[in-house]
Every structure is written in C-alpha cells, then in structure tokens.
N, C-alpha and C positions, 0 to 999 in steps of 0.2 A: 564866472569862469575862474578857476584857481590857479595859481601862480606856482610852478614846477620850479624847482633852486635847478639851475646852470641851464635852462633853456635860452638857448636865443631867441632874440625878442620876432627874426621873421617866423621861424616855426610858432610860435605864442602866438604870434598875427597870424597863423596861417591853419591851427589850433580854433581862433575866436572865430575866424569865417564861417568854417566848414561847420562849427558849434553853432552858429546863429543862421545860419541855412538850415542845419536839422531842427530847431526850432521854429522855423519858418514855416516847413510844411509838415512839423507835427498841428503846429495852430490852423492848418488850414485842409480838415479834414472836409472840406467840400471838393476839393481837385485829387480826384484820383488818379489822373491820365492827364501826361503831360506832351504838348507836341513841343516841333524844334525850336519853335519860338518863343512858347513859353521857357524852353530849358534855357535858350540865349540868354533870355533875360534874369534868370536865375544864375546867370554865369556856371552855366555847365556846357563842355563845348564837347559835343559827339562825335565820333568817328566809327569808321567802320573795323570789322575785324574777320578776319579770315584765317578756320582752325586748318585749312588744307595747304595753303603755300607757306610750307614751313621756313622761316628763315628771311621773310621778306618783309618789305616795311606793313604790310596786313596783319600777322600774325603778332600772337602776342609778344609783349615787351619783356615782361617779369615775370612769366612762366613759360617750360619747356618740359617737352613730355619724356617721363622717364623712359617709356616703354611704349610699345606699339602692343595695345589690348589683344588679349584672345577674343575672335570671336564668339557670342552667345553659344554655348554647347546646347546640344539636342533638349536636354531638359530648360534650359531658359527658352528656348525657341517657342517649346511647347506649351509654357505659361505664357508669352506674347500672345500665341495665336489663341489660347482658351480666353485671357482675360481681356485684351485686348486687343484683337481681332476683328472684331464687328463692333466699332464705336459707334453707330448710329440704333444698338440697341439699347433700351429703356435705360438699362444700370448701368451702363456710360454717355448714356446724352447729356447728362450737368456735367461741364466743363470740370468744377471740381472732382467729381467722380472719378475722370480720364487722369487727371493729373496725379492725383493722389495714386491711382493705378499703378500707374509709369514708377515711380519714386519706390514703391513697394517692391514692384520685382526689377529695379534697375539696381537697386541697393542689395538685393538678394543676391543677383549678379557681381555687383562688386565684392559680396564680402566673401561669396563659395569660388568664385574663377579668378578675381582680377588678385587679391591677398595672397593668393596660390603661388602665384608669378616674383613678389614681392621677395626682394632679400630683408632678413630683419632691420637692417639698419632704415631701409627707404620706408617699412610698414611704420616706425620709429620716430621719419622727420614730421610727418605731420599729427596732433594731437586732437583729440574730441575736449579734452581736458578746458573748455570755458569756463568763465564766470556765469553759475546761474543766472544773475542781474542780467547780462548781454542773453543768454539763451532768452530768457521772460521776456525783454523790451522786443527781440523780434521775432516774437512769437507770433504776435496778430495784431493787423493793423484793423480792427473792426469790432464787432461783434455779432453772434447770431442776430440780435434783435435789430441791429443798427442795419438804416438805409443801402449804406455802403461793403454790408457783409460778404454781395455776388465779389468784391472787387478787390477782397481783404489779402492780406499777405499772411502765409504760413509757411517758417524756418523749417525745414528739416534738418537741415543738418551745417554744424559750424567747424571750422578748423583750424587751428591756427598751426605755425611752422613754428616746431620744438626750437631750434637752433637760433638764439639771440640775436647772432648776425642778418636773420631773417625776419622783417617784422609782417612776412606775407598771411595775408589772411582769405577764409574759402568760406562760402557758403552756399548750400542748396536752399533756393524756395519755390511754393508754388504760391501763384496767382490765381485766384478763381474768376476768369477774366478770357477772352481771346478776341484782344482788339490787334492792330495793325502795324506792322514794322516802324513805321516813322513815330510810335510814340512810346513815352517810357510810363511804365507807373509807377505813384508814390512811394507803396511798397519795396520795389527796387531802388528808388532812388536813396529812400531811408535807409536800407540795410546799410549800401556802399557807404554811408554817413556816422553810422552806430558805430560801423567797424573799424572806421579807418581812426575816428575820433576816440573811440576805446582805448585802441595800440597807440594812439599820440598819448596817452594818459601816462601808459608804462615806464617806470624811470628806467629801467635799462633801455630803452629804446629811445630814448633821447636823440644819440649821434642821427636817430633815421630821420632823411627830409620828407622819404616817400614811404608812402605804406599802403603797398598795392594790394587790391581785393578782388577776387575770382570770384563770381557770383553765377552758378547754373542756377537759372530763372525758367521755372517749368511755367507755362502762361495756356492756363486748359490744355487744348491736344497739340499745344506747338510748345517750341524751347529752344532758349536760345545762352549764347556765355557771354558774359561782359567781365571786359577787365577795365578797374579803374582805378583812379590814383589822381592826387594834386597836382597840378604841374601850372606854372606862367600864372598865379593868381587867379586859377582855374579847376575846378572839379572837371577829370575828364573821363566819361564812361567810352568805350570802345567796345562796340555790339554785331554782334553774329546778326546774319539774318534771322529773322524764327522760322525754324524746321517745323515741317507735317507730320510729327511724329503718329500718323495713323499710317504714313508710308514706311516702308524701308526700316523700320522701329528696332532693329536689331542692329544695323548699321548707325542709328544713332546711340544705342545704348553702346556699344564701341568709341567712336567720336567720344562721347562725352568722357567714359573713362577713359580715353588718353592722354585728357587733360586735366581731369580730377585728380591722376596719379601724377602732377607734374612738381620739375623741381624748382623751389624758387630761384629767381636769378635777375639779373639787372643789376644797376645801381641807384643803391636808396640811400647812402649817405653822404651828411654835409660834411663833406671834406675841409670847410673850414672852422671846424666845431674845435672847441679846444674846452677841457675842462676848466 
C-alpha cells in the first residue's frame, strides 16, 4: 500500500483496511454469496434502507433526489411489455437474460426521458469520465469457462460526481444470480471496495473521511440500491429490499431513476485535516 504526502495516518489505516478486505475476497473466489454472519465477521455491518420515507433515518444519508422521474412514456411502456412482459418465456428464463434486458431499456429510458428533465448544470455534476483500470477491474468477476460464471458480476455503468467537494461515486451492475434478501454477493461487495478505495487514491480528495457509493445492483429479475461508506471501523452497506422487477417494472424504472439522478450530500469531511 503506498503512502499519500499529508494524509493522516487514521484515513492510511482506514485506506489499508478496506484494501486488505478487498484483497481478501479477491483471494477467495470460492464464496460467492455472503450471509449476515459471514459479513459480521468480515466487519461489514448492514442495515436497512428505504427509497420511499424521504427524509427519515431509512433513507439514504449521502444522496437525495434531484427530481421526481417522468414516468415511462407510452413508447418505454411498450418495450416493457414486448421485451419483458412474459419472463417465464425461453429468452428470459436465464436470470442473466432478464437482467441485461432491464439495464438496456432502463438506460434507454434514462437517456430519451429522464436527460430531458435535466438542467445542464445537474446533466454536468455527475461524469462517465472513469479510469479505464477501474471500468476493467469491475468489469467481471468470473469467466465464461469458470465454475462460478452463473454468479459473476457485470459493471454497466460507473460515475463519479464532477465537483471535488464531492467524492461520491455510482455504479450500475448485474448479477447473474437470484438468491435471497439476507445475503450480499462478492460481486457487490467488491465494487463498493474498488470504489471507495480508488477515490481514497485521489490527492485532491484527501480532506474526504468518507466516500460514499450508490450501487443499483440488478440481481437476475429482482434489484435492489445500496448505499455504502466507512464509518466506526466499519464497512457499512445499507440495502433496499430486492424488488420483483417482473411486477410493476415501470414503477421501478421510475424509483431507480430518482435516485440515479441524485445529488450528492452529507458530510464526508475530516474537519480536523489541516495541510
């Protein structure tokens, strides 16, 4: 681990952790699926998270919604019910099938209706502009050939907030997978780790203690958001239930972009940082 000129040494220690945890379950490509007590003992402490009671101790901490989405217009509607309408037919029975679906026309959706909505300055705050290095590392957590390919993780889409005072970071992925609320997978757990330890890299981003990550986790035909960040000597994810995205699929394409489009906020820095 390299040594950054004027970091304090609890962020460095707090830096080596989160780096040797992500090395931990890069090495251990037999566990894909983690329940709560494996997480305990990995010191990750879960909570719950709720995108509807805006403003309550459920919702998120470090993001808030710019805007309240248009709903899907008749032509999104109409790719729902063509493309994914009848998931129990042949070319969306694989869990990756449905999920990769969803991502195609939810992102069509964001870039024709929700962009629309957008003032330039908000289209502005948030950037696709990554490090290839970071797009490649969470790219895929597997391979065709390998055992573990049904369970691999695939990035769509990364984002970081333009604005230096912000060291918030987004990611969309899917899971080719649809196991059960009580447990997280590798995949997710690695992104929130790539990412957060990437932006602790950044020398302008020094003064930040925290560096919170929005991660919409498409998980086969369910999905769900996690917001997470360091806190108390703690990796702490904060998780939605996972949605039935074969229900209601238009009212979660909504949901999700209200929070896709949000603005960073909270506080992420060490107020006792002095150059």
């Amino acid at each position: 681990m390299f040594v950054i000129a004027d970091e304090p040494n609890g962020r460095y220690n707090m830096r080596v952790s989160l780096w040797q945890l992500q090395k931990k379950l890069e090495a251990d490509t037999a566990t894909q699926l983690f329940d709560l007590q494996q997480l305990k003992r990995l010191n990750i402490h879960v909570q719950g998270l709720s995108l509807d009671d805006r403003g309550s101790a459920q919702s998120p901490r470090f993001f808030t919604p710019y805007l309240t989405a248009p709903f899907p217009n008749d032509d999104c509607l109409a790719k729902i019910e063509e493309d994914l309408g009848h998931p129990d037919e042949s070319e969306l029975s694989s869990h990756h099938n449905f999920s990769r679906e969803f991502c195609r026309i939810w992102s069509d959706y964001m870039g024709r209706q929700i962009e629309e909505t957008l003032i330039p300055e908000e289209t502005s705050r948030w950037s696709m502009n990554v490090s290839a290095k970071l797009f490649h590392t969470l790219r895929f957590r597997g391979t065709p050939t390998s055992p573990n390919w049904e369970r691999g993780c695939n990035s769509v889409l990364i984002e970081k907030c333009n604005d230096q005072a912000s060291p918030h970071m987004k990611a969309a992925i899917i899971i080719n997978d649809n196991e059960g609320d009580s447990h997280f997978y590798r995949g997710e757990i690695l992104t929130v780790l790539y990412l957060i330890v990437w932006q602790m890299r950044e020398l302008l981003l020094i003064p930040h203690i925290k560096i919170p990550v929005l991660v919409l986790s498409i998980i086969g035909s369910r999905g769900r958001l996690i917001e997470a960040f360091y806190e108390n000597g703690k990796l702490v994810l904060r998780a939605t239930q996972l949605y039935d995205l074969t229900k209601d699929t238009a009212v979660h394409f909504q949901r999700f972009a209200d929070w896709w489009c949000s603005l960073p906020t909270g506080e992420t820095l060490d107020r006792t940082w002095k150059r």
